[in-house]
Backbone as CSV, one residue per row, in Angstrom:
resi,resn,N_x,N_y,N_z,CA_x,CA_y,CA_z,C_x,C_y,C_z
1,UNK,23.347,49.730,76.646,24.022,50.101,77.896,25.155,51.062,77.584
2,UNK,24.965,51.907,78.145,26.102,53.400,77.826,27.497,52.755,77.941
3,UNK,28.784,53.049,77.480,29.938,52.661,77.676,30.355,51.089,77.314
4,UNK,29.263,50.042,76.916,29.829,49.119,75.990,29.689,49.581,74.052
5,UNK,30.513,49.140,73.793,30.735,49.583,72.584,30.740,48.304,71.541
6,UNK,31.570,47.056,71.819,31.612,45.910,71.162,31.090,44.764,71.341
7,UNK,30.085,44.810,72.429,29.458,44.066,72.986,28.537,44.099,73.507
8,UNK,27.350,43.431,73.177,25.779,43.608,73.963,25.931,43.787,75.033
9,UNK,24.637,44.145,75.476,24.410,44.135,76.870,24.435,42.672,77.549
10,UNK,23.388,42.001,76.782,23.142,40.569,77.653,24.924,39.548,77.606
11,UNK,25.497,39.309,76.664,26.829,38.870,76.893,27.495,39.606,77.698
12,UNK,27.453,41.172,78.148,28.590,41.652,78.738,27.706,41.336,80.087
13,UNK,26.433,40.985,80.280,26.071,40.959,81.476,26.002,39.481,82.447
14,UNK,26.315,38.596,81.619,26.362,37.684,81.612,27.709,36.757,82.084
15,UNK,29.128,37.835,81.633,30.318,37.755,81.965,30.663,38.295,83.387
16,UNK,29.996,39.280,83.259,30.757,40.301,84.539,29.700,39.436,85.864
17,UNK,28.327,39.409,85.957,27.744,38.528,86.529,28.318,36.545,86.941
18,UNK,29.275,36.382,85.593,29.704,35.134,86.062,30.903,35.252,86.587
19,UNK,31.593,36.551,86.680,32.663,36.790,87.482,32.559,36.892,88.794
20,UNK,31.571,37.468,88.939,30.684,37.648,90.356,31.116,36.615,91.277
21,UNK,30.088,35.460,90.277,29.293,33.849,90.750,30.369,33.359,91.229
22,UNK,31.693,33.603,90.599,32.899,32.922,91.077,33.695,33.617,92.065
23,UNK,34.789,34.231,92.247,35.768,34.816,92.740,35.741,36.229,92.650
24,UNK,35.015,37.230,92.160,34.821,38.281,91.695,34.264,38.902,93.054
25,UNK,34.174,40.460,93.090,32.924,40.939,94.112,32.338,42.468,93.927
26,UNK,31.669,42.643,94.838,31.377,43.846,94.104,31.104,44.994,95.487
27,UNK,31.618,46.027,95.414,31.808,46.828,97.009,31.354,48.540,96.800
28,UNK,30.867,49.152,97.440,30.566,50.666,97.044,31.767,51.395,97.919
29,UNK,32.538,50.481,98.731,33.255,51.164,99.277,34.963,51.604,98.448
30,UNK,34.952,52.940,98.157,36.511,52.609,97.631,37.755,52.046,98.130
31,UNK,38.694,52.028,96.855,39.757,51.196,97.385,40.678,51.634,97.112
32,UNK,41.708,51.289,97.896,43.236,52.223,97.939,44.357,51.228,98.231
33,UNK,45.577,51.315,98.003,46.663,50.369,97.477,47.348,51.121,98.718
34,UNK,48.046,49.916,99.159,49.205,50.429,100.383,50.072,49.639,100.435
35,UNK,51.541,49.801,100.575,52.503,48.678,100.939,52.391,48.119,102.205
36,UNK,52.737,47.106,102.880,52.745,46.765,104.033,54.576,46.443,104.300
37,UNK,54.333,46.561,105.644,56.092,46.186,106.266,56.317,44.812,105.568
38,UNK,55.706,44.238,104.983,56.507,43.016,104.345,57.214,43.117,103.088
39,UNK,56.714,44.229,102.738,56.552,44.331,101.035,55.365,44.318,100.002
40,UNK,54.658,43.692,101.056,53.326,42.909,99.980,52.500,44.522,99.818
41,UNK,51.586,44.125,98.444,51.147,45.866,98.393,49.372,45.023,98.810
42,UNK,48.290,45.967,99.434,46.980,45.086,100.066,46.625,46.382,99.874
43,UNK,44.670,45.753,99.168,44.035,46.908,98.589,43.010,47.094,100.255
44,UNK,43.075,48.296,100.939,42.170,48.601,101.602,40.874,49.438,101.243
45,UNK,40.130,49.232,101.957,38.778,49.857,101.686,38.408,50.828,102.365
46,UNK,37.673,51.863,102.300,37.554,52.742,103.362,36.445,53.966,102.288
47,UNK,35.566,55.120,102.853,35.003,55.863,102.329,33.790,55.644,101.110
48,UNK,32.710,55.066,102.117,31.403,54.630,100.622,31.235,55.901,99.308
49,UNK,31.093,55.221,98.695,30.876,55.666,97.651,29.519,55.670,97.135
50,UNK,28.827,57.046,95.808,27.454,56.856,94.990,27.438,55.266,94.807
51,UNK,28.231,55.206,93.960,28.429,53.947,92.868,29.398,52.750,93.422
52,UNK,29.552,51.591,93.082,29.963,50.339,93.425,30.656,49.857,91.892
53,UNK,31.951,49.583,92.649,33.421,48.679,91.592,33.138,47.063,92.048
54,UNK,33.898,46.875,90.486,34.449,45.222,90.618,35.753,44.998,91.064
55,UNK,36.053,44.137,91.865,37.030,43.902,92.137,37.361,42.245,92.306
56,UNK,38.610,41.741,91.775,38.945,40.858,91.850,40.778,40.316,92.497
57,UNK,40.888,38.962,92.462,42.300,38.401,93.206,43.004,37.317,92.620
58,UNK,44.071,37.078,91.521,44.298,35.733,91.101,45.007,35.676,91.271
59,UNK,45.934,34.547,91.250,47.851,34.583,91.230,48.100,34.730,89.906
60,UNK,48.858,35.285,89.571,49.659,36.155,88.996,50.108,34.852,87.961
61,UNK,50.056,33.701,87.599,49.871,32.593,86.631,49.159,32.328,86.038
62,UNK,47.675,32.887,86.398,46.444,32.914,85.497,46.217,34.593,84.713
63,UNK,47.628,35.073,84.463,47.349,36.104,83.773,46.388,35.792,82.160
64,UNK,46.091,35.336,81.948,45.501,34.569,80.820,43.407,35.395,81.213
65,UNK,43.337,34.332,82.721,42.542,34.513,82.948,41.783,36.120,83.309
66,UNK,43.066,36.986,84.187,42.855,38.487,84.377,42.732,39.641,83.005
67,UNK,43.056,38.932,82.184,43.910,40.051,81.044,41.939,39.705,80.498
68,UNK,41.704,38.712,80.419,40.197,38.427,79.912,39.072,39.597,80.916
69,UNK,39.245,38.849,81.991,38.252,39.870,82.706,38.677,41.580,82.695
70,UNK,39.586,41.696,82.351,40.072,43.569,82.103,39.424,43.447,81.131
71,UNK,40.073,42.748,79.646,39.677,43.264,78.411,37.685,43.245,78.147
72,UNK,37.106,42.344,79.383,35.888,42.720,79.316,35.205,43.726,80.304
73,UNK,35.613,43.667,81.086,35.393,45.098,82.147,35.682,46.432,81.284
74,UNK,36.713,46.574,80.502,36.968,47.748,80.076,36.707,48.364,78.837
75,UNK,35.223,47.502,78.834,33.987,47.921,77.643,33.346,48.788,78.403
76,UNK,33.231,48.603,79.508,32.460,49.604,80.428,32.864,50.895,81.309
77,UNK,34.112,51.061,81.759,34.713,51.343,82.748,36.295,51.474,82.479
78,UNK,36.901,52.130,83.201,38.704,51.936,83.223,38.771,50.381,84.192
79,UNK,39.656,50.150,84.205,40.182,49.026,84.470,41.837,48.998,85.189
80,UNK,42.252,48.817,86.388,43.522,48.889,86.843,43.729,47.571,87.150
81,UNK,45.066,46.922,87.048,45.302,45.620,87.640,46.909,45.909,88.216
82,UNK,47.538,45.650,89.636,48.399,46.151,90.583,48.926,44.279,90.669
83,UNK,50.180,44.431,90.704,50.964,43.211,91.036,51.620,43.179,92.504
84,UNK,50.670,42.324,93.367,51.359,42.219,94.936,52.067,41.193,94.514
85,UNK,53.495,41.387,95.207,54.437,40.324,94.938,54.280,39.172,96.322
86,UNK,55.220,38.446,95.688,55.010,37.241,96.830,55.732,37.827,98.130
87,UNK,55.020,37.063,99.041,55.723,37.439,100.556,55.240,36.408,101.709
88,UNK,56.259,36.770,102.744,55.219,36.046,103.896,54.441,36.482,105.361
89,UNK,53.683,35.709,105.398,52.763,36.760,106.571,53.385,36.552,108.244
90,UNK,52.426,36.991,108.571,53.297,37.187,109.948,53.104,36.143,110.313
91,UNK,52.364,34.917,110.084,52.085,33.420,110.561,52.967,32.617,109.927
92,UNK,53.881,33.108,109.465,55.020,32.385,108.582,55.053,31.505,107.295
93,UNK,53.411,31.963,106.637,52.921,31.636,105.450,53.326,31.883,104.088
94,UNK,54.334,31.199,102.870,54.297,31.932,102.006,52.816,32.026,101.246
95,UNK,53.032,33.102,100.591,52.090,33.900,99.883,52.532,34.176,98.213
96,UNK,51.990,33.376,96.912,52.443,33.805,95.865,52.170,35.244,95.388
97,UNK,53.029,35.528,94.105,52.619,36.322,93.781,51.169,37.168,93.023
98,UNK,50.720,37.875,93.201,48.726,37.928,92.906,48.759,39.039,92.294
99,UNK,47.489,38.790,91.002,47.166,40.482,90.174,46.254,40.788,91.274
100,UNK,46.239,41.864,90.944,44.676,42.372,91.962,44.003,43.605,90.877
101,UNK,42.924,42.848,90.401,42.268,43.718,89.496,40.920,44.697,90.358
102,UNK,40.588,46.017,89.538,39.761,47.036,90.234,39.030,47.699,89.291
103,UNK,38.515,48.097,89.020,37.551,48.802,88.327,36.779,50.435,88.837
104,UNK,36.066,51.195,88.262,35.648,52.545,88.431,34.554,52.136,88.868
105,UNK,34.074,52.869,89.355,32.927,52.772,90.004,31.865,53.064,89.107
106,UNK,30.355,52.890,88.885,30.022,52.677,87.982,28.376,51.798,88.043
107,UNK,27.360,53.153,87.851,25.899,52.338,88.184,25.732,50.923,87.910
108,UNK,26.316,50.691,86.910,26.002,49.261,86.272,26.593,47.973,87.164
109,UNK,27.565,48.540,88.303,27.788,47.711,89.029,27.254,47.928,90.360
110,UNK,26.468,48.779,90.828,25.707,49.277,91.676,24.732,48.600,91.460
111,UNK,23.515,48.404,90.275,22.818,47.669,90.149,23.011,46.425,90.259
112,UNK,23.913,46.037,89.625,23.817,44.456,90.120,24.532,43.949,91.286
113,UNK,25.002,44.896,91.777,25.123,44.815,93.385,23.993,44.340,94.416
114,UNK,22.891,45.053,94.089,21.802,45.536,94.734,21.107,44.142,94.449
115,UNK,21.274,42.944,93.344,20.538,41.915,93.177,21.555,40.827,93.635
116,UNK,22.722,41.019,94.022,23.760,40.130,94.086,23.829,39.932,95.795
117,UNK,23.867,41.011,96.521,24.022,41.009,97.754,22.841,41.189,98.529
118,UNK,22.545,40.583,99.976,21.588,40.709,100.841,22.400,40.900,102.159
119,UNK,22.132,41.719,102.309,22.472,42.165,103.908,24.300,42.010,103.889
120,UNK,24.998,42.254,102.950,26.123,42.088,102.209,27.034,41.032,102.532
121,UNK,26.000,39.554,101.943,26.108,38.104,101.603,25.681,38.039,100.270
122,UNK,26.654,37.540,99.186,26.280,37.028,98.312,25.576,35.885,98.021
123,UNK,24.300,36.357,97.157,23.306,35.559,96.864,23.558,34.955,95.661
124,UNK,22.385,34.130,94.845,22.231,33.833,93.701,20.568,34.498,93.364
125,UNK,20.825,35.178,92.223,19.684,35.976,92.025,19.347,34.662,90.612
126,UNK,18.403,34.476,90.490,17.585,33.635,89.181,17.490,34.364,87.950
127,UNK,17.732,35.825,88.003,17.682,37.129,86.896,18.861,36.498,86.288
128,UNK,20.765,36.679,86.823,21.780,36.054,86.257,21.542,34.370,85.736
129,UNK,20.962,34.422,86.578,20.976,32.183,86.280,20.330,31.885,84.929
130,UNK,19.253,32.548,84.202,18.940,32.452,83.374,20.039,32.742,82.333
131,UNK,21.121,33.606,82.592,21.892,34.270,81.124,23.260,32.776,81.839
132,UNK,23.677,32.425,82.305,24.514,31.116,82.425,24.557,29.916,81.817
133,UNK,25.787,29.690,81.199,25.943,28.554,80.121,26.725,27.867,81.005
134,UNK,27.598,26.912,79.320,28.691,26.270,80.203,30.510,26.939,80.004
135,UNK,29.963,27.858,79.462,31.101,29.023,79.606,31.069,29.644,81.316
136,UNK,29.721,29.850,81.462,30.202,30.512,82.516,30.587,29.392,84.123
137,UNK,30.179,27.808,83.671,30.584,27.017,84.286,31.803,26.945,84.494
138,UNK,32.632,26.708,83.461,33.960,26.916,82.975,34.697,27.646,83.913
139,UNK,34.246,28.907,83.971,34.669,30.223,84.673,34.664,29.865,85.884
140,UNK,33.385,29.356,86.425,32.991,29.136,88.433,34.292,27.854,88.383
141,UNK,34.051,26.715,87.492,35.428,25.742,88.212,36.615,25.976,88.062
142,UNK,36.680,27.207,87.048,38.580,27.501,87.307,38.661,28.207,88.512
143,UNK,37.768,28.757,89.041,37.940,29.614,90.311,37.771,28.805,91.599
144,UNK,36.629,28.077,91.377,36.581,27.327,92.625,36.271,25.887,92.575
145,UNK,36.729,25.301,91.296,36.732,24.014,91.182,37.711,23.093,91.722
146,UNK,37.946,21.931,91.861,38.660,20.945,91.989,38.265,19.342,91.614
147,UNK,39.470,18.463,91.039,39.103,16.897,91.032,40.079,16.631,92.319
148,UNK,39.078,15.925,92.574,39.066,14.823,94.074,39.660,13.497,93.423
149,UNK,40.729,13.038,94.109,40.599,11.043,94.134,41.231,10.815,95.424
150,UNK,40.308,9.590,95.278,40.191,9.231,96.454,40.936,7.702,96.558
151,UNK,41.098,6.637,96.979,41.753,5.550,96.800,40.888,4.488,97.023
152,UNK,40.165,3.507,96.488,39.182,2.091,96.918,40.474,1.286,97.474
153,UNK,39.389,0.193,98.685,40.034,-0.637,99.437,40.515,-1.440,97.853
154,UNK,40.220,-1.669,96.867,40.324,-2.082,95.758,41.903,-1.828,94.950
155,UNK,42.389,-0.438,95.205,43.485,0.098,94.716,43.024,0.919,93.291
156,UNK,41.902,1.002,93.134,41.354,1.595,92.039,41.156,3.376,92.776
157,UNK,41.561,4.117,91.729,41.383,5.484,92.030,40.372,5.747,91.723
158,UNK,39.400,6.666,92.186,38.178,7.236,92.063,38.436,8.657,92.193
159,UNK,37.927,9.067,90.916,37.650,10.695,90.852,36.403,11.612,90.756
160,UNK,36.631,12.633,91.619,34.807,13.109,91.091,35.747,14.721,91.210
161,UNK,34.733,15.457,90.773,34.720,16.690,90.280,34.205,17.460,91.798
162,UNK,34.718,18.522,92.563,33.849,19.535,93.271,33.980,20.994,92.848
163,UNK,32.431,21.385,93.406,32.955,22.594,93.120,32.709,23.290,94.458
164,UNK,33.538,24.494,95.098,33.173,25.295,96.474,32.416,26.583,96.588
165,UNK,30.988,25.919,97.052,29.862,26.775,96.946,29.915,27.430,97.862
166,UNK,30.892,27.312,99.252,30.871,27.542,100.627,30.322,29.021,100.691
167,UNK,30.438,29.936,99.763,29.904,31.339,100.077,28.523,31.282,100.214
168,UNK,27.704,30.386,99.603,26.286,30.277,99.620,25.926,29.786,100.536
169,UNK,24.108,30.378,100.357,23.473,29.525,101.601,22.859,28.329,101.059
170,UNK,22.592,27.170,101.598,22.156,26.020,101.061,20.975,25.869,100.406
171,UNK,20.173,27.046,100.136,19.307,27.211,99.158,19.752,27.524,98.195
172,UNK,20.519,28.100,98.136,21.277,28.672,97.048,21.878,27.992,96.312
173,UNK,22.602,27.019,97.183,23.334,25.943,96.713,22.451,24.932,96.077
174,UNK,21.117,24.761,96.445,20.379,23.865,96.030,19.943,24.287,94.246
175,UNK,19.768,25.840,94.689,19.494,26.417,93.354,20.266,25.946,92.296
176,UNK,21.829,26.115,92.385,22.571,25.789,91.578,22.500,24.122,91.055
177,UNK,22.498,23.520,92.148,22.847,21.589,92.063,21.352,22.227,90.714
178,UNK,19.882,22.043,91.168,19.363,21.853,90.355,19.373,22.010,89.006
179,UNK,19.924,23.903,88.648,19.886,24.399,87.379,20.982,23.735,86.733
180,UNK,22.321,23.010,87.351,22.741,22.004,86.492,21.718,21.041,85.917
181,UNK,21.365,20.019,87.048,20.288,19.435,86.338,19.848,19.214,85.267
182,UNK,18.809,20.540,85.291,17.375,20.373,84.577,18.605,21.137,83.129
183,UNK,19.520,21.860,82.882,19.827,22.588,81.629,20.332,21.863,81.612
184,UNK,21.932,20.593,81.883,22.341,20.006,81.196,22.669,18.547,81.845
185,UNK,21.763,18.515,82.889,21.780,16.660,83.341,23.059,16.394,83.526
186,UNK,23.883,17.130,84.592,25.063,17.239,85.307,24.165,16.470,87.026
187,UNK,24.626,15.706,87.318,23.964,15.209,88.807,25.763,15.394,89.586
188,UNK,24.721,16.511,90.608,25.403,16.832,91.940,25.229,16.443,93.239
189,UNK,25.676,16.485,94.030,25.176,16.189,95.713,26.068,17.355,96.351
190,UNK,24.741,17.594,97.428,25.506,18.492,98.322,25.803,18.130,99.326
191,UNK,27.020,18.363,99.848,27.848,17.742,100.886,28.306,19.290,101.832
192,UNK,28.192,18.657,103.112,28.179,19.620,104.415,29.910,19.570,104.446
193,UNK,30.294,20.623,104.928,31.598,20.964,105.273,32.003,21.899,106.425
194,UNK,32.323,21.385,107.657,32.154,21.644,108.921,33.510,22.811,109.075
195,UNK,32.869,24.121,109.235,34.182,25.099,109.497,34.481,25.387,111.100
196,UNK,36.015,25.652,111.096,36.514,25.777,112.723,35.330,26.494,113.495
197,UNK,34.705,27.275,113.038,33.367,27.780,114.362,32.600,26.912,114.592
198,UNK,32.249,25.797,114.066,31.450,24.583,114.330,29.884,25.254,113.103
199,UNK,30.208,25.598,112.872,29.060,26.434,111.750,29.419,25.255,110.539
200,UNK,28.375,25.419,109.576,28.370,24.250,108.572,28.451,25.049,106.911
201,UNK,29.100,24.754,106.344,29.095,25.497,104.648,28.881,24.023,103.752
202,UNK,28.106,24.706,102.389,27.798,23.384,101.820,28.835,23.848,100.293
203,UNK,28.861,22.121,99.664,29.657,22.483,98.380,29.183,21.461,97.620
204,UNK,29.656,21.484,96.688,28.684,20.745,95.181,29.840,19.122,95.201
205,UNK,29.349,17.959,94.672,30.377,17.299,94.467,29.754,16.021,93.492
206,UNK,30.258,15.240,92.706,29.412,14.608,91.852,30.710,13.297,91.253
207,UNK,29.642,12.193,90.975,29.983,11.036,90.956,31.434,10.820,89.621
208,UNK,32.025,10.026,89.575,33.514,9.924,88.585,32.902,10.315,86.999
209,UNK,31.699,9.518,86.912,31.206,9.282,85.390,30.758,10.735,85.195
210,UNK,29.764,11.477,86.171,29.537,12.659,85.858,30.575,13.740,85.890
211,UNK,31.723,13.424,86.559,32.802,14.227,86.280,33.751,14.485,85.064
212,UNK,33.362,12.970,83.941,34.091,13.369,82.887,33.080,13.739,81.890
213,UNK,31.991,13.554,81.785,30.990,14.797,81.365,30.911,16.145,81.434
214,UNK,30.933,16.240,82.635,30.993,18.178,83.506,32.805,18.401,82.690
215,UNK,33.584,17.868,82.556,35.039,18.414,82.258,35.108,18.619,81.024
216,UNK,34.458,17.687,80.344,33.979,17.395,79.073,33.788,18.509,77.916
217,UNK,32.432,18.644,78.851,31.522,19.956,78.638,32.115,21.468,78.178
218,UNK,32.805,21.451,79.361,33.053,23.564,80.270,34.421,22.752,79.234
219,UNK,35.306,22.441,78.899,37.003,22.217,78.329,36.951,23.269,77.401
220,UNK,35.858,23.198,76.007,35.944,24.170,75.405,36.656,26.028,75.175
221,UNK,36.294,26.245,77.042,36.247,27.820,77.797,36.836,27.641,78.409
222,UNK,37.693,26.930,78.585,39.048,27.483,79.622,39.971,28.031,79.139
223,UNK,40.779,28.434,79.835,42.007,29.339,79.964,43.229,28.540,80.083
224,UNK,44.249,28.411,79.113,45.220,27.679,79.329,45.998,27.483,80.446
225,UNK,46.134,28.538,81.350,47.230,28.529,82.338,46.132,27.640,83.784
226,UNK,44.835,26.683,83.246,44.240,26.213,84.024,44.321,24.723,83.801
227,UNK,44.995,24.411,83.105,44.792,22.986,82.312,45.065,22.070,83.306
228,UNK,45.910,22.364,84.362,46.190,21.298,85.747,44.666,21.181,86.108
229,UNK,43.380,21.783,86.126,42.583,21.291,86.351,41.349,20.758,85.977
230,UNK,41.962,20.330,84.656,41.276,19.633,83.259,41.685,17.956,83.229
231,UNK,43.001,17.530,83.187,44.214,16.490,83.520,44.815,16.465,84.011
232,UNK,45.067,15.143,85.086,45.393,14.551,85.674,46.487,13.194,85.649
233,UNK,47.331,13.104,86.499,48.003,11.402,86.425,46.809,10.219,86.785
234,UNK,46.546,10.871,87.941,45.491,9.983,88.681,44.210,9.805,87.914
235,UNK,43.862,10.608,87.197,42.471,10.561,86.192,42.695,9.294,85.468
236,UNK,42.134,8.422,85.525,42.338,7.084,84.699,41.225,6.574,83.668
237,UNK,42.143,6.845,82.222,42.773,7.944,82.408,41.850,8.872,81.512
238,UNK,42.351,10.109,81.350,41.136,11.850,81.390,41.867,12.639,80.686
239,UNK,41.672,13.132,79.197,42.060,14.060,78.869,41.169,14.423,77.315
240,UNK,40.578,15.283,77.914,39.602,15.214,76.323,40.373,15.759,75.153
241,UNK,39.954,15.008,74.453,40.537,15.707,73.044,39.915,16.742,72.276
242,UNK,39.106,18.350,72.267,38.184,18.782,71.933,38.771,20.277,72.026
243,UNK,38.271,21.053,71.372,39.318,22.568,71.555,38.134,23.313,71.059
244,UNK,37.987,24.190,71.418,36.378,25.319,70.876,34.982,24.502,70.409
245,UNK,34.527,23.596,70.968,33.894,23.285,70.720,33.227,21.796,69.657
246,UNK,34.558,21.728,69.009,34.876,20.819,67.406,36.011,19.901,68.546
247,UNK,35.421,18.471,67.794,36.616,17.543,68.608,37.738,17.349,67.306
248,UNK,38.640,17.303,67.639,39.925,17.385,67.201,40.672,16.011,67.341
């Protein structure tokens, strides 16, 4: 692939694709930086473009996590990342402070545009699902993971693991529950989640025991500035002892 240099194709495709899967996106339309009357700086879009950029949104605490996705984006491409500072909106919301990473435009993200999006809804294409580990698990629950507890009439805390599939359609979602499954015998359930239009989004969610398995697992590939969602008080109690792979 033209413009990676230190890295295969299938790993670099495999990353930028699991950036996707998570919080990531991918747009042909360009993008342009503007201040707003608050202060806050907001990337607008406007004027399609040949080719299609990555673009991404974190708070500005998971620099750990952004500085990763630049330093792999920018095997391929330039790479810009813009600091909107914190502010509040006109609904009287604070708002932390957020990187906002962007990228060049660039066939290679045009193509997998073209397998990623339908009618410009992100899908799950089975082409990426095959190159997905538990690195790139790792990646989807720092973005859109969470542990749940809940309280028994008992006084015993109960924890399970979710993850928020809500962008998908429930095939999609099904896709995923399974390919946990069958690659590493992670058991999920999908659970309906009723949004203000009365419309329904589904999300992944799975029993306490399979949650310290699944944490287990992905701990290896995280990003330090994520560890609040590794351990817990309430986890009773949860903290693996294991660092790259080798338990420690």
């Amino acid at each position: 692939m033209r413009g990676v240099t230190t890295m295969d194709e299938k790993l670099f495709t495999k990353f930028v694709s699991s950036f996707v899967f998570g919080d990531g996106a991918l747009s042909s339309m360009k993008s342009y930086w503007r201040t707003m009357d608050d202060g806050s700086e907001r990337a607008s879009l406007n004027n399609k473009k040949k080719n299609s950029h990555y673009y991404f949104k974190q708070l500005s605490i998971h620099q750990d996590y952004v500085d990763f996705q630049k330093n792999t984006l920018s095997e391929l491409t330039s790479v810009s990342v813009i600091t909107a500072p914190a502010y509040t909106d006109t609904r009287g919301y604070s708002c932390k402070e957020q990187l906002n990473l962007y990228t060049s435009c660039h066939p290679f993200f045009t193509k997998m545009r073209e397998r990623f999006y339908l009618e410009g809804k992100k899908q799950i294409d089975p082409h990426y699902l095959k190159l997905w580990d538990l690195q790139t698990l790792c990646f989807f629950y720092m973005d859109n993971g969470w542990i749940e507890n809940s309280e028994q009439k008992s006084g015993n805390i109960y924890t399970r693991v979710g993850l928020a599939t809500h962008a998908f359609s429930y095939g999609d979602v099904a896709m995923i529950k399974s390919w946990m499954k069958e690659k590493f015998d992670f058991n999920f359930d999908i659970k309906r989640h009723k949004q203000k239009s009365g419309e329904y989004k589904f999300y992944l969610r799975n029993s306490k025991d399979n949650s310290k398995r699944f944490l287990e697992a992905v701990y290896p590939y995280y990003f330090p500035s994520f560890e609040y969602k590794f351990s817990t008080e309430r986890f009773t109690p949860y903290k693996p002892n294991i660092r790259g792979g080798d338990i420690v």
